[in-house]
N, C-alpha and C positions, 0 to 999 in steps of 0.2 A: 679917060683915065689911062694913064700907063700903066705900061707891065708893069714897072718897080713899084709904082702905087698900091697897086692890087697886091702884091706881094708883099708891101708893108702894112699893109689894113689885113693881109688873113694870117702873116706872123702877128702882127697886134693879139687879133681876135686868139690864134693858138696859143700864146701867152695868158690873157685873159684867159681862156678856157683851164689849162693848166691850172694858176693859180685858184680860183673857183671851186676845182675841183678837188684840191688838195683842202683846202678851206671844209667845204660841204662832209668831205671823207673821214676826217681827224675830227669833227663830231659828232661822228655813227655811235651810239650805243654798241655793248657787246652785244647784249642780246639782237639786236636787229643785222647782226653783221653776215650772220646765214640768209635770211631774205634780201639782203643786197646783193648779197652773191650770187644768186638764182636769178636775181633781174639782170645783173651783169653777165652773164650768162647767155640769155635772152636776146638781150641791147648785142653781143659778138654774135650770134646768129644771125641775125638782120646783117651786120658787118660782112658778114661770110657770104651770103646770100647776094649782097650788092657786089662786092669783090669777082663772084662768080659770072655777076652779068656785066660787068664791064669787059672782063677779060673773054667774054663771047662779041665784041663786037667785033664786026669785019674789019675793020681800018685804025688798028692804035700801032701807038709807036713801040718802041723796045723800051721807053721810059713806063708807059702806062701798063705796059706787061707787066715790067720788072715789081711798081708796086700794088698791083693788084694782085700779083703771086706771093709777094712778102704779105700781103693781106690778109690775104687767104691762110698763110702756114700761121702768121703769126696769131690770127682772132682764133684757127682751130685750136692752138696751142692753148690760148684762156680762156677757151670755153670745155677743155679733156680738164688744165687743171685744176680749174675752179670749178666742176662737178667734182672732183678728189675732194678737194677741200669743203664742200659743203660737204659730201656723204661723211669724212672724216668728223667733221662738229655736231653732223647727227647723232654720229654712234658714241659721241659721248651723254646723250641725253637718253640712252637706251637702260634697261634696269641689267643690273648683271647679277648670271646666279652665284649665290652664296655656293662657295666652295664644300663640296660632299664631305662629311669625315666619315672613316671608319669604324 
């Protein structure tokens, strides 16, 4: 198989993947939308964790740096704001106190 083949079968597959995912997402219940977060969370950990060991191997190019770095910045970045965003939908399920009067 050629390069241009391979690269037309895993833009396919990212296409597919996209749409799928858009499909699967826009039927999340609200309530279930904080436990998805948390797994999403989870799933950029694993992301970060692989990013990190690629970018330890002895012999990659300035291509495989460049996105294992954007990797790295970018899955830390959804996995700081989507802990926000979940703590954020917590505290709205929290009781609040009734305002003191004098």
């Amino acid at each position: 198989m050629s390069h241009f083949a391979s690269l037309v079968v895993e833009l396919t597959i990212l296409a597919l993947a996209i749409f799928l995912g858009i499909e699967v997402i826009s039927k999340v219940p609200t309530l279930l939308h904080t436990p998805l977060m948390s797994g999403t969370n989870a799933i950029h950990g694993i992301v970060i964790v692989g990013a990190m060991l690629v970018l330890g191997l002895p012999d990659k190019g300035v291509f495989t740096w460049i996105v294992g770095f954007v990797a790295v910045v970018l899955a830390s970045a959804n996995v700081v704001g989507g802990f926000v965003v979940t703590d954020r939908m917590l505290e709205m399920f929290k009781k609040r106190e009734p305002p003191k009067r004098p």
